[in-house]
C-alpha positions in Angstrom: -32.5 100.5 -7.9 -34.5 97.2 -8.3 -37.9 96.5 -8.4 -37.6 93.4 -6.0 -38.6 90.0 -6.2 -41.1 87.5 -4.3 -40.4 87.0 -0.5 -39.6 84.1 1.2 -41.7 82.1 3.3 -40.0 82.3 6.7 -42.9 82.9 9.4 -44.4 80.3 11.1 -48.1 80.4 13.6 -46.0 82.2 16.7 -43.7 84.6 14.7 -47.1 85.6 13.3 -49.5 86.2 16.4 -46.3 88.1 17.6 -46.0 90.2 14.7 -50.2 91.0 15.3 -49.8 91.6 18.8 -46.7 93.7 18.6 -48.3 95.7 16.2 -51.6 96.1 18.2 -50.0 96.9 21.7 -48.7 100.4 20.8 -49.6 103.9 21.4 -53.5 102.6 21.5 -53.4 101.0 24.7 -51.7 104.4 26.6 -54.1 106.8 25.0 -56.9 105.7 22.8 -58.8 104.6 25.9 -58.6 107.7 27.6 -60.1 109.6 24.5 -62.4 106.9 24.0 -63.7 107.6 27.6 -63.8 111.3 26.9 -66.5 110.6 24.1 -68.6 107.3 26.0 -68.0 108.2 29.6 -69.2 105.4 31.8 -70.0 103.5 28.6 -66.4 102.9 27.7 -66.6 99.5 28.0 -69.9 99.3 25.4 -67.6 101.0 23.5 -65.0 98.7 23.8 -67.3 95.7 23.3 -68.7 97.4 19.7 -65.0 98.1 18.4 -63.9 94.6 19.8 -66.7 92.6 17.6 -66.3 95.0 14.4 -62.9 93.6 15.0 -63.5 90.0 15.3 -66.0 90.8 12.2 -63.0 92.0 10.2 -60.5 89.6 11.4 -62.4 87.1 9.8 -62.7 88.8 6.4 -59.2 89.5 6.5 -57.8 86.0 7.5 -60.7 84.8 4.2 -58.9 87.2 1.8 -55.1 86.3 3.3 -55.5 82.6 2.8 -56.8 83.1 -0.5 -54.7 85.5 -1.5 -51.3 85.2 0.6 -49.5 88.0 -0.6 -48.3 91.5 -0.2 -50.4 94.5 -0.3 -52.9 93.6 2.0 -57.0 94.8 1.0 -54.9 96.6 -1.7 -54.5 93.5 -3.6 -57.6 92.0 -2.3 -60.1 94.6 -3.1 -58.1 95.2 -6.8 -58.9 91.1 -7.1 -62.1 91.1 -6.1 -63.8 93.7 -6.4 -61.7 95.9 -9.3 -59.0 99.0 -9.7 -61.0 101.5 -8.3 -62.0 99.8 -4.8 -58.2 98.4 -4.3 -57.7 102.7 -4.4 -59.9 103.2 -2.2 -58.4 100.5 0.3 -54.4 101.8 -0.7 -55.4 105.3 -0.4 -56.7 104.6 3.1 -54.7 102.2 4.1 -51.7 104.5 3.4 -53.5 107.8 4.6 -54.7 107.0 7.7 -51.9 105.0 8.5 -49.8 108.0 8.2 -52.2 109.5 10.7 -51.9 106.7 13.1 -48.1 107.0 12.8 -48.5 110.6 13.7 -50.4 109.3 16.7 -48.4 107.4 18.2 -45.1 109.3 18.0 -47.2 111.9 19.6 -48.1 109.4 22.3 -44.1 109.0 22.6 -43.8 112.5 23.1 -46.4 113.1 25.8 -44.8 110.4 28.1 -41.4 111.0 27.8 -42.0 115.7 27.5 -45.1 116.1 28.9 -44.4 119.3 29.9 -45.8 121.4 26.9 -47.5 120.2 24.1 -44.8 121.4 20.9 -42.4 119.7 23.0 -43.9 116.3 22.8 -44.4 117.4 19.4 -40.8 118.1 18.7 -39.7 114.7 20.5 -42.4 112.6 18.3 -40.7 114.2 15.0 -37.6 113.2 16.3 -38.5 109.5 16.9 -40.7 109.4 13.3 -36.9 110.4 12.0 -34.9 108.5 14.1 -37.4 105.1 13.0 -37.5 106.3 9.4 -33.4 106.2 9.4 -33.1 102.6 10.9 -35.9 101.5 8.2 -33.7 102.9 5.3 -31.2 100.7 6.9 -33.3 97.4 6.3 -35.6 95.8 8.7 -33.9 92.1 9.6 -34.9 90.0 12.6 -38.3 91.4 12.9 -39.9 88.9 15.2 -37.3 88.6 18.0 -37.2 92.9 17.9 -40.7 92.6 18.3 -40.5 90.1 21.0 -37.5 92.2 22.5 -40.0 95.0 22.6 -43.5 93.5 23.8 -42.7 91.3 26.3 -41.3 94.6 29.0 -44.4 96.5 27.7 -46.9 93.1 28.5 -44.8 92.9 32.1 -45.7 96.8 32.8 -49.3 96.6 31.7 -50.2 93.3 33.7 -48.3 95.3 36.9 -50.8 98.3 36.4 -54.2 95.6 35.7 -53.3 93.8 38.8 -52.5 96.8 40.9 -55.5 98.3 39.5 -58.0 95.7 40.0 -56.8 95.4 43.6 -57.1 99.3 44.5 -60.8 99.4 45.4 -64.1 99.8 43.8 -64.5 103.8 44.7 -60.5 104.8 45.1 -60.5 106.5 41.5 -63.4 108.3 42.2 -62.5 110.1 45.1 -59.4 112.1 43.9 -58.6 111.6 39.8 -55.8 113.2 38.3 -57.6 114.7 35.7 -60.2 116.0 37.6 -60.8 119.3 35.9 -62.4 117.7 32.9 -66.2 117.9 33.1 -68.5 115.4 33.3 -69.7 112.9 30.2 -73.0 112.1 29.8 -73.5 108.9 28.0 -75.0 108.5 25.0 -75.5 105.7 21.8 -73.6 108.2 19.7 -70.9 108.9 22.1 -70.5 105.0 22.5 -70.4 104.9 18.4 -67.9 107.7 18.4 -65.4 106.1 21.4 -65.6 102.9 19.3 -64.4 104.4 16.4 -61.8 105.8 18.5 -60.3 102.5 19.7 -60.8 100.6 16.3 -57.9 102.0 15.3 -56.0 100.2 18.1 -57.1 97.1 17.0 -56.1 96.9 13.6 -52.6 95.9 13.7 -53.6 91.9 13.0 -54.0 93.2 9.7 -50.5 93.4 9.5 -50.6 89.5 9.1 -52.5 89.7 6.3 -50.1 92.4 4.4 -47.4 90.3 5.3 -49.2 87.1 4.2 -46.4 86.6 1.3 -43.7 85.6 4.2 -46.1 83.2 5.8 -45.5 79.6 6.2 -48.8 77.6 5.1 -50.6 80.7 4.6 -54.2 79.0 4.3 -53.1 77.1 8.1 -51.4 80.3 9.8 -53.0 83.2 9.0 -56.0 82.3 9.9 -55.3 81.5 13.3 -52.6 84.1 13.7 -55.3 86.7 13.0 -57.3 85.4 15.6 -55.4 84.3 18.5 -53.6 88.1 18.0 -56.7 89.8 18.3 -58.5 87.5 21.3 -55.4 88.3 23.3 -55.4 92.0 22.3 -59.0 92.1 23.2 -58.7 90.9 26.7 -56.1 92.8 27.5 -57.4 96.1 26.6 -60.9 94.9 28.6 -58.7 94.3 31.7 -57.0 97.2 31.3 -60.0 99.4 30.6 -61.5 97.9 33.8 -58.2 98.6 36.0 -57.6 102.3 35.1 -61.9 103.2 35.2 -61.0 101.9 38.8 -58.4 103.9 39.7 -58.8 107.2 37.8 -62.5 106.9 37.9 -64.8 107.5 34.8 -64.5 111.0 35.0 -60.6 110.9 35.4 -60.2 108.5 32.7 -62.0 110.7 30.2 -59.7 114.1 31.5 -56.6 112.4 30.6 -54.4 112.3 28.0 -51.9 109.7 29.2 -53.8 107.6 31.2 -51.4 104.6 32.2 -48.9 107.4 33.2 -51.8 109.1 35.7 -52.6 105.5 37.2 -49.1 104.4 37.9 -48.8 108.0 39.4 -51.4 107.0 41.9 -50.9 103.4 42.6 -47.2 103.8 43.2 -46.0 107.6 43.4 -44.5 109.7 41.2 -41.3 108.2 41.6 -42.5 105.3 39.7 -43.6 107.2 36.4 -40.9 105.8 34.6 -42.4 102.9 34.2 -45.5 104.5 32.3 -42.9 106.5 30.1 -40.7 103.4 29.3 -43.8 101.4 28.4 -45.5 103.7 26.5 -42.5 105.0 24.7 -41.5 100.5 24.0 -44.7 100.0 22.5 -45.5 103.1 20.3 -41.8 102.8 19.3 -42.6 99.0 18.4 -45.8 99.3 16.6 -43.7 102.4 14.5 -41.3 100.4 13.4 -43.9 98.2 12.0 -45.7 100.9 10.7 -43.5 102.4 9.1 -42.5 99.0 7.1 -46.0 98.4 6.4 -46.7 101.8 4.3 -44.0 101.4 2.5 -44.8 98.1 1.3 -48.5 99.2 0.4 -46.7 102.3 -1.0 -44.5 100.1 -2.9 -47.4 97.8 -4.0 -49.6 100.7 -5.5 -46.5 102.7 -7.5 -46.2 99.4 -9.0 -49.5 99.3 -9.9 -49.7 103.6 -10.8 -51.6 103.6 -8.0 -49.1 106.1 -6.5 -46.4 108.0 -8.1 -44.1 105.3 -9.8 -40.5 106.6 -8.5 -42.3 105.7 -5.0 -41.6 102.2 -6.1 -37.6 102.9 -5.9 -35.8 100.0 -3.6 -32.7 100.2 -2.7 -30.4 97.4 -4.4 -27.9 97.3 -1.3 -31.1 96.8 1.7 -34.3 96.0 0.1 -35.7 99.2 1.1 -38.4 100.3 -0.6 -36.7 104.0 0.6 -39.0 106.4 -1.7 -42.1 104.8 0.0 -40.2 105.9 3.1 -39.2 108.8 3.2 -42.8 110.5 1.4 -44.3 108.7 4.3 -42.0 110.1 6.7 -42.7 113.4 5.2 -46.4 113.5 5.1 -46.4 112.3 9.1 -44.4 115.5 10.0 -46.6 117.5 8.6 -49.3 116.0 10.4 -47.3 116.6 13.8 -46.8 120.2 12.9 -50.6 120.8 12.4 -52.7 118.7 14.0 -54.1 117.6 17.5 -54.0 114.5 18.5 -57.9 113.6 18.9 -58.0 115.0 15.3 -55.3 112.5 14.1 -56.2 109.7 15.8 -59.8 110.2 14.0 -59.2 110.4 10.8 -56.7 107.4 11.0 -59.7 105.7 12.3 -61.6 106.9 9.6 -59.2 106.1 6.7 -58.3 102.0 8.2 -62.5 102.1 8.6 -63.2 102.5 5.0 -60.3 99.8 4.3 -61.6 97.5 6.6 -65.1 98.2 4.7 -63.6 97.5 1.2 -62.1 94.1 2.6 -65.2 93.0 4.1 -67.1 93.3 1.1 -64.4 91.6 -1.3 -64.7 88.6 1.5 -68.0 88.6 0.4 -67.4 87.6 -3.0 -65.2 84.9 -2.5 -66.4 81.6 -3.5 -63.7 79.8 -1.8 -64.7 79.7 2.3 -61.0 79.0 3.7 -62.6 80.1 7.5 -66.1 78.8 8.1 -68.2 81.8 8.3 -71.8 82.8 6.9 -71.8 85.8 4.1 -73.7 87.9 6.0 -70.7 88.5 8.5 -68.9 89.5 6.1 -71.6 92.5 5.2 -72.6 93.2 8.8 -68.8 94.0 9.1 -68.7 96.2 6.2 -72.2 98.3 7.5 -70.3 98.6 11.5 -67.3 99.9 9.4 -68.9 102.3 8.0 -71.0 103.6 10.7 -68.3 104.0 13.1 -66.2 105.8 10.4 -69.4 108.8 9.9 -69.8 108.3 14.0 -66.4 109.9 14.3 -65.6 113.4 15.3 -67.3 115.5 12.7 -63.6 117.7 11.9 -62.2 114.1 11.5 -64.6 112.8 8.9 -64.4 116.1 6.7 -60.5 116.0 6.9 -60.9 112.2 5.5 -63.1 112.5 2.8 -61.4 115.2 1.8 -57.9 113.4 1.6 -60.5 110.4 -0.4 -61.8 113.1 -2.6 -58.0 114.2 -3.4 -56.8 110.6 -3.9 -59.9 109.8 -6.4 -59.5 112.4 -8.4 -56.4 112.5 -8.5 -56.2 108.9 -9.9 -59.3 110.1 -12.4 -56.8 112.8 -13.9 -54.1 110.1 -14.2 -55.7 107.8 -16.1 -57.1 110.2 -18.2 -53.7 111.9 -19.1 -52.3 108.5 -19.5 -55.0 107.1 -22.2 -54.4 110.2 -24.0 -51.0 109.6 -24.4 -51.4 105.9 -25.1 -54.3 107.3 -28.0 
């Protein structure tokens, strides 16, 4: 096994917004507005609006940092540059964590569309695809952009089909019959706003993928940049539009009830016969986004077992693919576990949570650069680092005592490594 070398610059400004988009268009957009709505009600789009500019807030930092920095590792390496060991941790350990959590996720999103029938069923299906996707991984990844394109462009067809059939079904159709009507009403609130944004941040934080990938970027300080940004202004609008079309035809009430609601609105807007078109686009894009995923732990795996950060055999790459395969298949491991235990609300949470407090670390080492590469006051960079945080302790209570618990483990954890390994260098 080899410890690899450096990558090779090979994407360019549209293989990058592709790579963001792909990776932002996935198991999000099929159910994270639906349990966003369950927690801000007829305040989704508030919600929506808050987890859009924390976002934007980010996706400045992160494009500052990228250009900088354009290498591998992502607010690994920048928060270990910028800020020191111990905060580029607390970004890995996140980063990998809740990660895991949103692979989880959206394999269980996979599951729902295509078994819907009972809920260890889906689960069973979503273990099958986390192994099927782990398997081609191990086999190398080549030809990412075009499998990405090959994947986004049926799932960007299905959506825009459901926005414009949506927008066009009538202001009060949803609410007279929604498929999910046994779910009780939600009364608004600021905190359930807070909460439903934390809920959809994680849907948004695939541009970040750029930036991990910023060692295979052509004119990083030029690209990355803009590739962060024009991903996530066209992820944006299209979950807005989207958010408006199925509050339309499920209703607010509806919308909040259900916990595949693409699959409900096609249901109504073209008959049952046509939920295939719900199941093939949701299973496309959660697929997609996995397969990116998947790649992208294993990298900031890789990254930190170099460092210690991790176990070191998780740093094992195969000589024949590139793979880091250790990274892998513990990542694999830990989102089974995770299917087998957990719900999904509870999942998507602490996800949110974990890529919250990474976004937090990387806003903060933004600040410290002296080196402006995007135009941008300092205090940005701190006003996203204080939304970051608030949305991560607005979350679900059960979700924020399963994350700082998985922190807690991962701190101390590193606390008894070092120690042990100053003793033996003494």
């Amino acid at each position: 096994m080899s410890t690899g070398g450096s990558l090779e610059r090979r994407l360019g400004l549209p293989g990058s917004v592709i790579i963001g988009v792909g990776s932002m268009v996935g198991a999000g957009v099929f159910t994270a507005l639906g349990l966003a709505a369950a927690q801000a009600g007829g305040l989704l789009m508030a919600a929506l609006l808050v987890a859009g500019v924390t976002a934007w807030l980010n996706a400045i930092s992160t494009a500052q940092l990228a250009a900088v920095h354009p290498t591998s590792g992502g607010a690994y390496t920048f928060g270990r540059r910028q800020l020191g060991e111990w905060a580029g941790f607390l970004a890995g350990w996140g980063f990998v964590t809740g990660k895991s959590a949103s692979i989880a996720a959206m394999a269980y999103t996979v599951g729902l569309y295509v078994a819907p029938e009972t809920d260890w069923t889906a689960r069973w299906v979503a273990i099958a695809a986390v192994v099927l996707l782990t398997g081609v991984n191990l086999l190398g990844i080549t030809r990412t952009v075009q499998a990405t394109v090959a994947i986004l462009v049926p799932v960007l067809l299905i959506l825009a089909l459901v926005i414009v059939a949506g927008l066009a079904y009538g202001p009060d159709a949803g609410s007279a019959a929604p498929p999910a009507g046994s779910a009780a009403p939600v009364n608004p609130s600021f905190l359930g706003v807070l909460q439903g944004a934390g809920l959809l941040f994680f849907a948004f934080a695939g541009y970040a993928r750029i930036a991990t990938m910023g060692e295979e970027v052509r004119d990083p300080r030029r690209t990355i940049p803009r590739a962060v940004m024009g991903a996530l202004g066209f992820t944006l609008v299209l979950y807005g539009m989207l958010a408006w079309s199925l509050t339309r035809v499920l209703g607010e009430d509806g919308l909040a009830g259900s916990e595949a609601p693409v699959r409900d609105a096609v249901g109504l807007l073209f008959g049952p016969d046509w939920l295939w078109l719900a199941v093939g686009g949701a299973a496309l894009a959660s697929l997609g986004s996995l397969l990116n995923l998947v790649a992208g732990i294993s990298r900031t795996g890789l990254a930190m077992a170099r460092e210690g950060d991790l176990p070191r055999p998780l740093a094992r790459v195969s000589t024949r693919t590139s793979v880091p395969w250790a990274a892998q298949l513990a990542a694999a491991a830990v989102v089974i576990v995770l299917l087998l235990t957990a719900d999904v609300l509870t999942v998507v949470g602490f996800s949110s949570f974990g890529v919250l407090v990474y976004y937090a670390v990387s806003n903060l080492a933004a600040f410290t650069l002296t080196e402006r590469v995007v135009r941008s006051p300092r205090w940005l960079n701190l006003t996203g680092a204080v939304l970051c945080l608030v949305l991560a302790f607005t979350l679900p209570a059960l979700s924020v005592v399963i994350m700082l618990a998985v922190f807690a483990v991962g701190l101390l954890g590193r606390l008894v490594v070092l120690r042990v390994r100053s003793r033996r260098a003494g």
